[in-house]
NUKE-269492 format. One record per residue: residue number from 1; residue in one letter; x, y, z of N, C-alpha, C in turn. Coordinates in steps of 0.1 Angstrom, whole numbers, plus 5000, padded with zeros to 4 digits. Atoms other than C-alpha are relative to their C-alpha. Layout:
   num   residu    n.u    n.v    n.w   ca.u   ca.v   ca.w    c.u    c.v    c.w
   NUM        A      X      Y      Z      X      Y      Z      X      Y      Z
...
REM end
This chain:
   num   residu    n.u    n.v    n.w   ca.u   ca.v   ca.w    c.u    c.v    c.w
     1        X   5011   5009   4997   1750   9302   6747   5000   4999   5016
     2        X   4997   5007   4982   1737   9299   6784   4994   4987   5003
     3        X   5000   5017   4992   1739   9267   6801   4993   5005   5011
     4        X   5009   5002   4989   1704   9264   6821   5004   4991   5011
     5        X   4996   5010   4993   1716   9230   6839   5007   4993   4997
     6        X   4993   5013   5003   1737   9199   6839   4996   4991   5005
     7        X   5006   5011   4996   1731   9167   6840   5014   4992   5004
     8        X   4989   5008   4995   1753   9141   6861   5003   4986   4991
     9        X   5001   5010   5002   1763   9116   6843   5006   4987   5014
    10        X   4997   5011   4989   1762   9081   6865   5012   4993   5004
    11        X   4984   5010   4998   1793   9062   6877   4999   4987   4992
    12        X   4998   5013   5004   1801   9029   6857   4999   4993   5009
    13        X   5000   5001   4991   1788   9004   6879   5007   4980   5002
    14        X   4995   5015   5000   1800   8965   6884   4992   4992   4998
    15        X   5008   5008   5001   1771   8949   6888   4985   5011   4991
    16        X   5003   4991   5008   1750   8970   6857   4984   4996   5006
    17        X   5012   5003   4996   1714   8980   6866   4989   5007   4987
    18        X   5010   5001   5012   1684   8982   6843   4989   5014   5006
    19        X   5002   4985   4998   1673   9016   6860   4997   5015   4989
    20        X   4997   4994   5011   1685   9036   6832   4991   4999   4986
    21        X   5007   5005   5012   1668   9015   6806   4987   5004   5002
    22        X   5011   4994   4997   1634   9021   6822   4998   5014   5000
    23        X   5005   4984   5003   1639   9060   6823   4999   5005   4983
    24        X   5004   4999   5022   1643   9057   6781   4992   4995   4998
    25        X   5010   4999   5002   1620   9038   6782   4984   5002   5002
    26        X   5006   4991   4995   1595   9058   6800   4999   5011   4989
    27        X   5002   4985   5004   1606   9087   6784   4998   4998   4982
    28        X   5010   5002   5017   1600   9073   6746   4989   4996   5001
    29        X   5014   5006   5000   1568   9057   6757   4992   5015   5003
    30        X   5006   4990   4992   1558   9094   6770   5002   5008   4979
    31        X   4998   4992   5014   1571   9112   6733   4992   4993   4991
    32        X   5014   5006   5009   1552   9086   6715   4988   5003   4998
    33        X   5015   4989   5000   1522   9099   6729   4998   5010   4997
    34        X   5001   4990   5009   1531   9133   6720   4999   5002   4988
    35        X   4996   4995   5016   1539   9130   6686   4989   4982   4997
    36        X   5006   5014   5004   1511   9102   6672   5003   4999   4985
    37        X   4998   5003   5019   1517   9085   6640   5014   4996   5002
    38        X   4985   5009   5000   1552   9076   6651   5007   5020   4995
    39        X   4999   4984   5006   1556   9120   6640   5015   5000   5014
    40        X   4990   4998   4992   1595   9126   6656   5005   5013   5002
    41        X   4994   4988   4999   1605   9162   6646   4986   5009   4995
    42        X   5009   4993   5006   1586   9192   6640   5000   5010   4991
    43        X   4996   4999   5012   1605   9202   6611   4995   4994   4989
    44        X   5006   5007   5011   1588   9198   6578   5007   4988   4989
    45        X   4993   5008   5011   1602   9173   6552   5005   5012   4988
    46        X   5001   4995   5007   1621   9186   6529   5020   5004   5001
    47        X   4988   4997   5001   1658   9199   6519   5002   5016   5004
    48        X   5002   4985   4994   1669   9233   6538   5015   5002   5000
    49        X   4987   4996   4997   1699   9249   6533   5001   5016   4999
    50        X   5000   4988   4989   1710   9281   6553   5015   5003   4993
    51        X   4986   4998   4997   1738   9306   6549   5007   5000   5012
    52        X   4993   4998   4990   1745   9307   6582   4996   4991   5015
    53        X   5007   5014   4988   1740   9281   6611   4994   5010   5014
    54        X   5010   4996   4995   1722   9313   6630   4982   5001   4992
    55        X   5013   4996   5008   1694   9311   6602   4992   4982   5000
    56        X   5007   5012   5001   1691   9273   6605   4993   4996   5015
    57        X   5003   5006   4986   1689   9271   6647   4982   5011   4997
    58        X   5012   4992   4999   1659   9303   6639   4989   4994   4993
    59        X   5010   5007   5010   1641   9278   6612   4997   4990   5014
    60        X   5002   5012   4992   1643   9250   6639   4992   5009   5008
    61        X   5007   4993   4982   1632   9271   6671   4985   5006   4993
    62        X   5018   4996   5004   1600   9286   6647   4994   4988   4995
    63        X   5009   5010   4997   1590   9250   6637   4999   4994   5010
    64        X   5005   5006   4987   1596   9236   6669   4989   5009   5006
    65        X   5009   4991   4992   1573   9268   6685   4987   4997   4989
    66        X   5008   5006   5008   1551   9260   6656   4992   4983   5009
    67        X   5008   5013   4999   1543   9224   6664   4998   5000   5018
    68        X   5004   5000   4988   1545   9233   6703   4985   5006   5000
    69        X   5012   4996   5001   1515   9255   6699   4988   4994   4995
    70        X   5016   5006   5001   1495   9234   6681   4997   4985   5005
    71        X   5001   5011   4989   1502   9201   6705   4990   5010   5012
    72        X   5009   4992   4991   1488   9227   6732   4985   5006   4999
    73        X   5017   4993   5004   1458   9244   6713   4990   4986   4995
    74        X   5011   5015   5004   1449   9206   6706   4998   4996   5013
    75        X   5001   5009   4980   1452   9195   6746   4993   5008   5007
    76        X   5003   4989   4991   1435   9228   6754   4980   5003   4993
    77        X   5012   5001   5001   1406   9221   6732   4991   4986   5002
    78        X   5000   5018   4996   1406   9180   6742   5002   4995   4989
    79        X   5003   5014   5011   1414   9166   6707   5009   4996   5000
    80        X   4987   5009   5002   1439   9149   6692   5010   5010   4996
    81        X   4989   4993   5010   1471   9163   6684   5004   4995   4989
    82        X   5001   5007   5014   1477   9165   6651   5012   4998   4993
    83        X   4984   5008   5001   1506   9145   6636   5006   5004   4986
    84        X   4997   4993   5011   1511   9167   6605   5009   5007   4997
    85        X   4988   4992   5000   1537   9189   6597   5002   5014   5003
    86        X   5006   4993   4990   1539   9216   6615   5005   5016   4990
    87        X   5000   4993   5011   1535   9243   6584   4995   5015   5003
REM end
């Protein structure tokens, strides 16, 4: 697997700052709007079982590319993205 980047984690601090909490919640307030309807994965419902945990990351990565393409061909034609299963 290649490692694109790392992330730092912050020093433990004495006097704890609410910094952190605003970038979560930024960044859920920002995925909400992606995904409307409260929609979190873009994996269908449903029970999946793989022989090999290369056949389960290839199911994930084609529904995730799945539901990226149609968040985009919705933002690219101005509608709504659609909060359905990304089939």
């Amino acid at each position: 697997m290649k490692t694109v980047r790392s992330r730092r984690e912050p020093a433990i601090a004495v006097l704890a700052s609410g910094d952190r909490l605003v970038a979560a919640a930024r960044w859920n307030d920002e995925m909400n709007l992606r995904a409307p309807g409260g929609r979190t994965t873009a994996i269908p419902k449903g029970l999946y079982r793989f022989k090999t945990l290369e056949d389960a990351d290839r199911h994930r990565m084609e529904c995730e590319a799945r539901r990226i393409s149609m968040v985009v061909s919705a933002e690219e034609r101005g509608g709504r993205v659609p909060s359905g299963d990304a089939r």
